[in-house]
KETORTOR-325438 format. One line per field, with one value per residue: residue number from 1; residue in one letter; x, y, z of N, C-alpha, C in turn. Coordinates in nm, 4 decimals, m for minus. Layout:
// KETORTOR-325438
n <- NUM / ...
res <- a / ...
n_x <- X / ...
n_y <- Y / ...
n_z <- Z / ...
ca_x <- X / ...
ca_y <- Y / ...
ca_z <- Z / ...
c_x <- X / ...
c_y <- Y / ...
c_z <- Z / ...
//
This chain:
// KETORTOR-325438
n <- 1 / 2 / 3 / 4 / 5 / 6 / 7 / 8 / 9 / 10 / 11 / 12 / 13 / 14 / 15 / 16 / 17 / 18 / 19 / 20 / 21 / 22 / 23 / 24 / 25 / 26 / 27 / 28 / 29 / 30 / 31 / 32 / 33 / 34 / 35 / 36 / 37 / 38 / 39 / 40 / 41 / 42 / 43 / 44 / 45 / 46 / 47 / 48 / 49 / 50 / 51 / 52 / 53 / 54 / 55 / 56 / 57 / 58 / 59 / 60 / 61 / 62 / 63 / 64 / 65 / 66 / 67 / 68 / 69 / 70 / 71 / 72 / 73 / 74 / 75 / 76 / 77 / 78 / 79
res <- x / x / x / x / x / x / x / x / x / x / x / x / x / x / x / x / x / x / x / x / x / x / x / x / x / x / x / x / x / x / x / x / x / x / x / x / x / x / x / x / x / x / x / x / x / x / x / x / x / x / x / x / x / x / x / x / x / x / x / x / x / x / x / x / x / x / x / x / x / x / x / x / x / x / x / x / x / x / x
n_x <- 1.8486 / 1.4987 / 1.3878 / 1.0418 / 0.9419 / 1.0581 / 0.9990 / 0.6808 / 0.6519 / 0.7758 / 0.5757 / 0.3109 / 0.3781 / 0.4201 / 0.1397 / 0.0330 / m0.2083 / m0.5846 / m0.8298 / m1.0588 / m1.2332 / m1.3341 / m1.5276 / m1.8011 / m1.8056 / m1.8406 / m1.9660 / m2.1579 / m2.1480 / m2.1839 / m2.1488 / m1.8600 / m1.7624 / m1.8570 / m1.6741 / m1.3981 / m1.4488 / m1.4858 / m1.2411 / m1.0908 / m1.1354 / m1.0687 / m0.8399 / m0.8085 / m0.8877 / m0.7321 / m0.4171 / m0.3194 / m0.3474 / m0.1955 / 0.0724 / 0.1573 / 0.4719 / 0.5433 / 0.4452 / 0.6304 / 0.8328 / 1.0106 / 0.9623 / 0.9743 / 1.0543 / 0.8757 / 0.6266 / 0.7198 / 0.8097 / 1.1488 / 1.3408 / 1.2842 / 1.1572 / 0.9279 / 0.8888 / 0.9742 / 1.2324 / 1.5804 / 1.6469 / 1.9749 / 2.0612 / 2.0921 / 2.2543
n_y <- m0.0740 / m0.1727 / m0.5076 / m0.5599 / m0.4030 / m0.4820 / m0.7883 / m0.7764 / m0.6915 / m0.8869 / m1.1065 / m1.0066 / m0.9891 / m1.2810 / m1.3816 / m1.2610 / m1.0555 / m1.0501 / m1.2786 / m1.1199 / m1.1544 / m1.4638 / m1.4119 / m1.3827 / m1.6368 / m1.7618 / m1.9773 / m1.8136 / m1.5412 / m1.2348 / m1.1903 / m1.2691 / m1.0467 / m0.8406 / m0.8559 / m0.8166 / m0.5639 / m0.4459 / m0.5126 / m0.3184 / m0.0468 / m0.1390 / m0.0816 / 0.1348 / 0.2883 / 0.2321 / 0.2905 / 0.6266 / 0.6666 / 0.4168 / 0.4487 / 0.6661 / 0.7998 / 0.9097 / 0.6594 / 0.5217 / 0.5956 / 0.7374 / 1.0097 / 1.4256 / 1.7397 / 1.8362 / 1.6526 / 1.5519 / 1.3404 / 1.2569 / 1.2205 / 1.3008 / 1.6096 / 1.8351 / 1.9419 / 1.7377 / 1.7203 / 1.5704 / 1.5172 / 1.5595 / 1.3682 / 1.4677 / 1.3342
n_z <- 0.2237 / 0.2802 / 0.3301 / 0.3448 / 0.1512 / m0.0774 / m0.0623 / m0.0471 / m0.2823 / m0.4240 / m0.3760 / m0.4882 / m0.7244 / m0.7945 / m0.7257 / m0.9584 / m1.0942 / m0.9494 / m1.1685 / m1.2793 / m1.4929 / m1.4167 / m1.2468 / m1.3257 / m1.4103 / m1.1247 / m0.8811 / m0.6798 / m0.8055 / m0.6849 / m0.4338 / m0.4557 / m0.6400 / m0.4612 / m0.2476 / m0.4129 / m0.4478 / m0.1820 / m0.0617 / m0.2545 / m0.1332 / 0.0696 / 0.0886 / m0.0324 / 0.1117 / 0.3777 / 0.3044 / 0.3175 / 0.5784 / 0.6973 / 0.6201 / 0.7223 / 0.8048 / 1.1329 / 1.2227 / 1.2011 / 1.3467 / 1.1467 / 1.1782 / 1.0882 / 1.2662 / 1.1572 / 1.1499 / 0.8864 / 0.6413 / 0.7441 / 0.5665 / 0.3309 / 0.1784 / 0.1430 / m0.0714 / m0.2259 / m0.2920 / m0.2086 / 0.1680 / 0.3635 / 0.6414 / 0.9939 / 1.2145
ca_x <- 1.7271 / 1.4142 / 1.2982 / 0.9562 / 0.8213 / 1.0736 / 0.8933 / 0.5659 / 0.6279 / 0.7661 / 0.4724 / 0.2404 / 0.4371 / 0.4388 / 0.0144 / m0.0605 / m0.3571 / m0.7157 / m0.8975 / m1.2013 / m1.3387 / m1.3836 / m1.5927 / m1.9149 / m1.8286 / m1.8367 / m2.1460 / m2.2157 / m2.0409 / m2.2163 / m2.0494 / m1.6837 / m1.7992 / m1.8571 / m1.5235 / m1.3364 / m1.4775 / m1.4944 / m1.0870 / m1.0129 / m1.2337 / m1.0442 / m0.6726 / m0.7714 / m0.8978 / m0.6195 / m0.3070 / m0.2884 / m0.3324 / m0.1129 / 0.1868 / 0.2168 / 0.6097 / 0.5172 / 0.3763 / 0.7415 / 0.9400 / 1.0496 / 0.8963 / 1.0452 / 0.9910 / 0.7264 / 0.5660 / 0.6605 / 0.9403 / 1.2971 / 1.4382 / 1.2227 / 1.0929 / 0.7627 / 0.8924 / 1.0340 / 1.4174 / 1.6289 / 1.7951 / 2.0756 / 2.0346 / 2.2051 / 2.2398
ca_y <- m0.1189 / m0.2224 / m0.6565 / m0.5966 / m0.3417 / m0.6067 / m0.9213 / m0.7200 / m0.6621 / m0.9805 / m1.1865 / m0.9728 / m1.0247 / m1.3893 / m1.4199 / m1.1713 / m0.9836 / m1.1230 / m1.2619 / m1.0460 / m1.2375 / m1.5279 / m1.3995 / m1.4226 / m1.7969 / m1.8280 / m1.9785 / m1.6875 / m1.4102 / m1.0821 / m1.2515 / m1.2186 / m0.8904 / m0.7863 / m0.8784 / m0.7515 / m0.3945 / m0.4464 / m0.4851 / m0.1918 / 0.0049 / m0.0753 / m0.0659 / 0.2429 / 0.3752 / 0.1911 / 0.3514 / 0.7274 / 0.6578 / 0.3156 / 0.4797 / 0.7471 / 0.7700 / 0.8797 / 0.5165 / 0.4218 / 0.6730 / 0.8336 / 1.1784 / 1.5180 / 1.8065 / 1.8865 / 1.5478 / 1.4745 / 1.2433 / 1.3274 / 1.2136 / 1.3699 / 1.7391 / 1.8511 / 1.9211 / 1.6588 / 1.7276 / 1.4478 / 1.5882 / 1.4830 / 1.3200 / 1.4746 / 1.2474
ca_z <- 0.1571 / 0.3757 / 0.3357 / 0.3329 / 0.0109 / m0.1862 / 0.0073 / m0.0867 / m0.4649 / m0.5287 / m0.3529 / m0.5579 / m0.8594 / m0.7721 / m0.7409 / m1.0335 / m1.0938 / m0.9966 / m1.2777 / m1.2958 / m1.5806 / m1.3479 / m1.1328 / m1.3775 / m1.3636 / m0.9838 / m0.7890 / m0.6348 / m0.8124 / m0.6531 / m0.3055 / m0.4948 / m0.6829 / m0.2963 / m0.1819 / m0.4725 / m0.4400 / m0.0470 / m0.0819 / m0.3189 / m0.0882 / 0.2214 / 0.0286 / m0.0882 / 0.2518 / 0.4121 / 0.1920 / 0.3880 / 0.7045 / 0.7657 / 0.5860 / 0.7780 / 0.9092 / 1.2170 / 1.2569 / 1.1888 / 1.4189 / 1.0772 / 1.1261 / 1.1586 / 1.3374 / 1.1031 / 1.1443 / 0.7687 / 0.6289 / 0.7395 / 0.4209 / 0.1698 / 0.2205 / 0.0647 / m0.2488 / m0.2917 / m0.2317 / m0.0974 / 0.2946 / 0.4092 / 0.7637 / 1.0046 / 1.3204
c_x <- 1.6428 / 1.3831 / 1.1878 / 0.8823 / 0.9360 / 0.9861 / 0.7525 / 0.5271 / 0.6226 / 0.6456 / 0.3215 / 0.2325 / 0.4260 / 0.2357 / m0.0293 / m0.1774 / m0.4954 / m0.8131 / m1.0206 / m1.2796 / m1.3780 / m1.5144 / m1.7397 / m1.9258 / m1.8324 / m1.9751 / m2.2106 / m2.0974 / m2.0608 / m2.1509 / m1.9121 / m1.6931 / m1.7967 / m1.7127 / m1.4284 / m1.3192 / m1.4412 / m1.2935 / m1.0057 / m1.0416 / m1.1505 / m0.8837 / m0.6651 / m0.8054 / m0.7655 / m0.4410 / m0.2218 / m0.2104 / m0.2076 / 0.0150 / 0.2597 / 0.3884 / 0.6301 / 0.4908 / 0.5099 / 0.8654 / 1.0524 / 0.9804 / 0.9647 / 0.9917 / 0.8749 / 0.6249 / 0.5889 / 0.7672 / 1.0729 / 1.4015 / 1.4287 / 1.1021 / 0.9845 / 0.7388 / 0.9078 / 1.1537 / 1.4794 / 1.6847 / 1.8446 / 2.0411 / 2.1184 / 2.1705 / 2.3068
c_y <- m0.2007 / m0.3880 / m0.6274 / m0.5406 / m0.4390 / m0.7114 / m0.8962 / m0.7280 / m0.7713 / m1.0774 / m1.1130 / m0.9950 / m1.1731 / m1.4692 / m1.3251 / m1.0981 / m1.0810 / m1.1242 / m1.2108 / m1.1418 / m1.3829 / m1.5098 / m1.3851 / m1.5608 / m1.8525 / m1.8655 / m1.9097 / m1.5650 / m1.2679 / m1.0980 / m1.1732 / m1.0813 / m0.7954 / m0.7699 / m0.8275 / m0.5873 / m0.3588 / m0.4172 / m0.3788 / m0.1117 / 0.0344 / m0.0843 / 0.0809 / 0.3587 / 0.3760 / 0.3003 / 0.4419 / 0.6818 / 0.5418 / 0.3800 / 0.5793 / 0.7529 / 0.8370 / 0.7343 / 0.4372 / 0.4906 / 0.7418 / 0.9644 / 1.2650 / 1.5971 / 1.8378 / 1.7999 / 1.4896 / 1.3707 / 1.3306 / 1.2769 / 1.2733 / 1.5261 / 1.7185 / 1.8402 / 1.8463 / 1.5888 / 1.6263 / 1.5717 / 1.5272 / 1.4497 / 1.3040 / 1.3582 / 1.3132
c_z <- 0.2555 / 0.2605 / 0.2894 / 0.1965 / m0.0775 / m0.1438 / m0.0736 / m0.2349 / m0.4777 / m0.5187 / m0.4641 / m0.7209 / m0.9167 / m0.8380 / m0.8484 / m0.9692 / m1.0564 / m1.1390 / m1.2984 / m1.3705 / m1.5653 / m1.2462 / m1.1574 / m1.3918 / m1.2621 / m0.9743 / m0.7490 / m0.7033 / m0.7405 / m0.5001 / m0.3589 / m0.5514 / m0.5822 / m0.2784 / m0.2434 / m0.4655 / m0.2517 / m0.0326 / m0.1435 / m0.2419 / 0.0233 / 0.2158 / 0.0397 / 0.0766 / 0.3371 / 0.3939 / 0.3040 / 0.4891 / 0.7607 / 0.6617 / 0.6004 / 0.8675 / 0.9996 / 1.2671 / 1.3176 / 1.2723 / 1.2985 / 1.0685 / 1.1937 / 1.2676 / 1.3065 / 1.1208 / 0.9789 / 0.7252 / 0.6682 / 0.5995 / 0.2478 / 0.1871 / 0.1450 / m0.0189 / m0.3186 / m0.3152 / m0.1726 / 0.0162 / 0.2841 / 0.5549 / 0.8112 / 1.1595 / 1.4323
//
């Protein structure tokens, strides 16, 4: 079991959700309205590309996961 997507959940788990319905009571809300969308924006751009396992020296011959074929299938990993 990898440290960090537990580390990840629970710190997320830890700060909840942002309260959206704050953000008509800020000083400047179209600032945080910015930043909110600006963040889903570059999560969601983000996502693909940085979780590629290539990145992580998990890729096969095919370039795709060695532990989980296309379909879906667990391999076995042979060493």
């Amino acid at each position: 079991m990898q440290a960090a997507p537990v580390a990840a959940h629970a710190l997320c788990n830890a700060l909840g959700f942002p309260d959206l319905g704050a953000v008509a009571e800020h000083a400047r809300p179209r600032v945080v309205a910015a930043a909110f969308a600006a963040g889903v924006v570059a999560f969601a751009a983000g996502v693909d590309p940085l979780t590629q396992p290539r990145l992580f020296g998990n890729a096969g011959a095919d370039g795709g996961n060695v532990y989980v074929s296309a379909a879906g299938a667990l391999q076995k990993q042979h060493s």
